[in-house]
N, C-alpha and C positions, 0 to 999 in steps of 0.2 A: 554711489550713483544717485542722482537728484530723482528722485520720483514723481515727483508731482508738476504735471504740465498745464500752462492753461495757453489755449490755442484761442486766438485772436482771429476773428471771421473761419472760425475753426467745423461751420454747420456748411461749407462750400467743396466745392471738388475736391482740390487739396487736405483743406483741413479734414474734413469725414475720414477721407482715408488713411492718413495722418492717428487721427484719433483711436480708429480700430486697431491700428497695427501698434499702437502706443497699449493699450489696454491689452491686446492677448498675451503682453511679456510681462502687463503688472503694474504698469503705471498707473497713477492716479492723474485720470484726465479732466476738465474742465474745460468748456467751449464759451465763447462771447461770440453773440454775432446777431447783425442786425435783421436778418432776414429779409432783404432789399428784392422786394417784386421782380427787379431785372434780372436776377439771380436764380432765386427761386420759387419765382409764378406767384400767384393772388391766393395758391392753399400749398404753402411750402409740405414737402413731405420728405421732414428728418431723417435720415441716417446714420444714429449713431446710436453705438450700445450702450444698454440700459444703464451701465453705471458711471458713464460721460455725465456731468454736469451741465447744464445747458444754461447759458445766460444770455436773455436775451435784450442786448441793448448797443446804443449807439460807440463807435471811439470816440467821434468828433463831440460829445457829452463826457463831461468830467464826472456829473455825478454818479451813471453807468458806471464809471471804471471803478469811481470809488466802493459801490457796492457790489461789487465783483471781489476787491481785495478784502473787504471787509468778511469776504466770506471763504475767501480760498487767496492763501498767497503760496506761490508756484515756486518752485524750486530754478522752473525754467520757464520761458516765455517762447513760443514758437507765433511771432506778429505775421499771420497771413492777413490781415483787414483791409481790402484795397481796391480803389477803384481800376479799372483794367483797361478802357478799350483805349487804343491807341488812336486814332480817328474822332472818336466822342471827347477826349481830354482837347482836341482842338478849338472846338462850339462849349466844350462845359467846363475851362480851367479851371473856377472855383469850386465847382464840386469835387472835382480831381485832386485839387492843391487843399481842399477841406479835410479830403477823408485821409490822402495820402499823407499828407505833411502834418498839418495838428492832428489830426488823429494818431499819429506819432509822438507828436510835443504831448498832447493830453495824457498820451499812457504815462511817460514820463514823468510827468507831473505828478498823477496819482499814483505812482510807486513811490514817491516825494514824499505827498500828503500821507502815506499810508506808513511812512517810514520801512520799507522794505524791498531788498535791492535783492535780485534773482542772482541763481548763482551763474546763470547763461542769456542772453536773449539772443534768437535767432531768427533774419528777417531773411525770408523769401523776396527775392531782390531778384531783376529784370534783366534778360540779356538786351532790353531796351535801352539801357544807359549806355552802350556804345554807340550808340547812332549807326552812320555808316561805317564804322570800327575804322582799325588799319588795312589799307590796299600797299600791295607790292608792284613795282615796275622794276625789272632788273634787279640790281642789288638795292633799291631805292626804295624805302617803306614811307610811307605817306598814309595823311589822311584827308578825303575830301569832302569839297562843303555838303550840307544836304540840299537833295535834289530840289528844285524849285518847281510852284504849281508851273508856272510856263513850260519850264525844260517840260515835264511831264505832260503838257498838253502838247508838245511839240513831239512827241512819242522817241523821245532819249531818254533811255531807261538806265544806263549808266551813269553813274555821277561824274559831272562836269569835267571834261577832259581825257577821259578814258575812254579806250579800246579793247575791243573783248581781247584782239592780241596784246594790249602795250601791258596793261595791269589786270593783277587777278585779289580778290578777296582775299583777305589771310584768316583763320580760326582766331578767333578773340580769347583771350586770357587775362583773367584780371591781375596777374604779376607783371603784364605788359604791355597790355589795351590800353588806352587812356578812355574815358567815358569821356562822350561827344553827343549829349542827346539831343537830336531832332525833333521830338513830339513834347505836348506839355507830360503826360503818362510816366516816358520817361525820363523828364527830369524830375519829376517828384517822388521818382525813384530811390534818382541817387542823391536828393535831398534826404529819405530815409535814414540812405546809408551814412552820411555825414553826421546826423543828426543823432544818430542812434550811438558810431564808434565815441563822439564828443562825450557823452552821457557814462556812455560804459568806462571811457578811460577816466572820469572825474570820479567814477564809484569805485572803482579797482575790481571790475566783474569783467566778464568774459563777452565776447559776441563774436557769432558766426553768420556769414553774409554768403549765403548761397546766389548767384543768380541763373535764373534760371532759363532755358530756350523754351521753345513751343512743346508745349504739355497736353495731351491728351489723351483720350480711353475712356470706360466705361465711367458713368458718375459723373461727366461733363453735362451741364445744362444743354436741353434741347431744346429751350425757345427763348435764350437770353441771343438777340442777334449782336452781338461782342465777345463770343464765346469760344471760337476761333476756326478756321478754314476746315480744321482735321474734319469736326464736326456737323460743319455745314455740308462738305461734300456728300459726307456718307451717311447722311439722309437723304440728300436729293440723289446720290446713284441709287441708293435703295428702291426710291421710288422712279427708277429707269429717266430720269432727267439726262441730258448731257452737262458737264460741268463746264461752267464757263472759268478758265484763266485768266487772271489779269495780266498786262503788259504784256511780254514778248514771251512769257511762259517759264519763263529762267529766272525768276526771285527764287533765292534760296534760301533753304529755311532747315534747322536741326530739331527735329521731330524724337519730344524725348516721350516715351510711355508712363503715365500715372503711378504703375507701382516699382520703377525705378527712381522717380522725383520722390515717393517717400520714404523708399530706401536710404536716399541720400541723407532725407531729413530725419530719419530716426538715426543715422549714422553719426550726425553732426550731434544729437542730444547725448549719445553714448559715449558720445570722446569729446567733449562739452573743451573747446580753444583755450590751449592756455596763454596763447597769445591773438590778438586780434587776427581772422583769416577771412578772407574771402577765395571763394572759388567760383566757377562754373560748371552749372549742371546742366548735362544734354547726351544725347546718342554721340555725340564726335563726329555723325556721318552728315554731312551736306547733302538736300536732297530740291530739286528743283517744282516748285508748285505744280510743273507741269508733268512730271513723273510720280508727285504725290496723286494727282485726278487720274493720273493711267490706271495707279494701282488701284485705286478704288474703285476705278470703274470695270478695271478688268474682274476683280473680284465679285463686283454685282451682278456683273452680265449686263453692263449699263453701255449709251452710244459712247462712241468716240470724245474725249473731251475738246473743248473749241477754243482756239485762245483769243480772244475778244479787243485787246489794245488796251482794255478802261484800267484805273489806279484809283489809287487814294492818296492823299496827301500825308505826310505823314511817315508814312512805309518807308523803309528801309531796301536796297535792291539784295544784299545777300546777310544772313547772320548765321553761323555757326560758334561749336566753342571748342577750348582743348580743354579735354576733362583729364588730362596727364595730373594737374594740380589736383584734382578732387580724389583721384584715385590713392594718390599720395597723402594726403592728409588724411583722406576719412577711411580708408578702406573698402572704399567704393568704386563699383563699374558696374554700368548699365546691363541689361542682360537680356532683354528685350528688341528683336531686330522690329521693324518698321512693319513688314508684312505681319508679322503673328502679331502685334497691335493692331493694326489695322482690322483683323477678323474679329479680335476678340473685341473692337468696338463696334464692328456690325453685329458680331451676335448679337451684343446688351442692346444695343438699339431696336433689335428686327423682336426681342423679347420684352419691350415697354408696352406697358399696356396703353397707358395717357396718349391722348390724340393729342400732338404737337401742332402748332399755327405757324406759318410758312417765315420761311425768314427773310427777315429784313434786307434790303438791299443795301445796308447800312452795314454787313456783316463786314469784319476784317477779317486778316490774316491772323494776328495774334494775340498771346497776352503782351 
């Protein structure tokens, strides 16, 4: 078994809890990460156990990585380091395409310079690189363009040519899906993923390509406004808001729970690919924006949620996944229903002490 992991933006929602559950089986963990304000506020407050390594420097800096290897080289590489909001990569590509893409090339690099090739790397990757995935009409699978700012201000929330009867979304699979992305986010995604299989097939190592649906739970930033819907809502039903809907209420979205996404990725470390794999990770369950505000709000005791018309650019109108492949490879499935997440991210939240600042109207949907 490779023991020693160093997790890349590994002091973030994911990576923390990643790291914990890597450490109570014995691993020797190691964390890089920049500690980015938007992230984690103007007095970051770490979660990770005492004998997590903590490094705290840039990806998009070579010299960072290179003094990270010089002091720990990983048996395995779990690369969560990443810019995320979908909406923001459209006004800040270069920041997006810096951290995302070279900050990819740079680790590369100084695994290069460092002469030292992992026995795994494993990149948390986007169920954003499908775009608007594959729609079915009859026996007829198609994929269509993305939505346009017009369409969108013209309140056609389906993509061009479709009828809620003629076609319906199909669950995305990466043995079947083609990635189609829409947003800058995710296309420097699935630049990663190119980038990353290139590299590992020229060294004769391993990589597993997780991607992943809408992630949430306890341990999600409460005041980065890019941190995703789960969380925006249930603070504001908390605090008895009505929650506004976008569109027509019916975006759909696969709502997977925090400690099933690192099930999956301590899964992927344990049975390290012997051949290149990518899968999808998520609940399997399709749930519509407008039944995620119900639950939340019915659980608050909060008003009625209101569905408003407004969008964002960018968005996607449905995303789910088929985790059949994930379960198969890794030995994995979800175990966590949507409600008992849901609670268990109000309790953490209703038990924070830090007074959180309102959120941005800038907030999305997802990672």
């Amino acid at each position: 078994m490779s023991t020693s992991v160093l997790i890349t933006g590994g002091a973030g929602f994911i990576g923390s809890a990643l790291a914990r559950r890597l450490v109570n089986v014995g691993y020797d963990v190691a964390v890089m990460d920049l500690l980015h304000p938007q992230v984690h506020g103007d007095h970051p407050a770490i979660e990770l156990p005492p004998s997590v390594r903590l490094f705290t420097g840039d990806v998009t800096h070579g010299p960072d990585l290179d003094a990270v290897l010089r002091l720990f080289q990983p048996l395995q590489i779990v690369h969560l380091a990443a810019e995320t909001g979908t909406a923001q990569s459209l006004s800040e590509a270069t920041r997006h395409g810096s951290v995302n893409v070279v900050g990819t090339t740079q680790l590369l690099d100084a695994l290069s310079r460092a002469g030292h090739v992992p026995d795994q790397l494993v990149l948390a990757s986007s169920r954003a690189v499908y775009g608007e995935g594959a729609w079915q009409c009859g026996s007829q699978i198609f994929y269509p363009q993305p939505r346009s700012h017009a369409q969108l201000v013209a309140g056609i929330w389906d993509p061009q040519g479709l009828t809620e009867d003629s076609a319906v979304p199909l669950a995305s699979c990466a043995g079947r899906t083609e990635p189609r992305p829409t947003n800058i986010y995710a296309a420097t995604k699935l630049a990663q993923e190119h980038i990353l299989a290139a590299w590992t097939a020229a060294h004769d190592t391993n990589l597993s390509v997780l991607r992943l649906q809408n992630v949430y739970g306890p341990g999600q930033s409460l005041t980065n406004s890019y941190t995703g819907i789960v969380a925006l809502f249930a603070r504001l039903a908390g605090e008895q808001h009505a929650l506004e809907v976008y569109e027509d209420g019916r975006i759909v979205r696969d709502f997977v729970y925090i400690d099933d996404v690192v099930e999956a990725l301590f899964a992927a470390i344990e049975r390290p690919a012997a051949q290149p794999r990518c899968v999808d990770i998520g609940s399997g369950i399709p749930t519509t924006i407008h039944e995620l505000a119900q639950q939340i709000a019915a659980i608050c005791g909060a008003p009625e949620p209101i569905v408003v018309g407004k969008f964002r650019d960018g968005d996607v109108r449905a995303a789910r996944c088929d985790i059949g492949p994930a379960t198969k490879e890794l030995g994995w499935h979800p175990k966590w229903t949507l409600e008992d997440g849901l609670r268990a991210l109000l309790d953490w939240i209703g038990g924070r002490s830090e007074i959180v600042s309102s959120i941005s109207e800038k907030m999305q949907f997802s990672r």
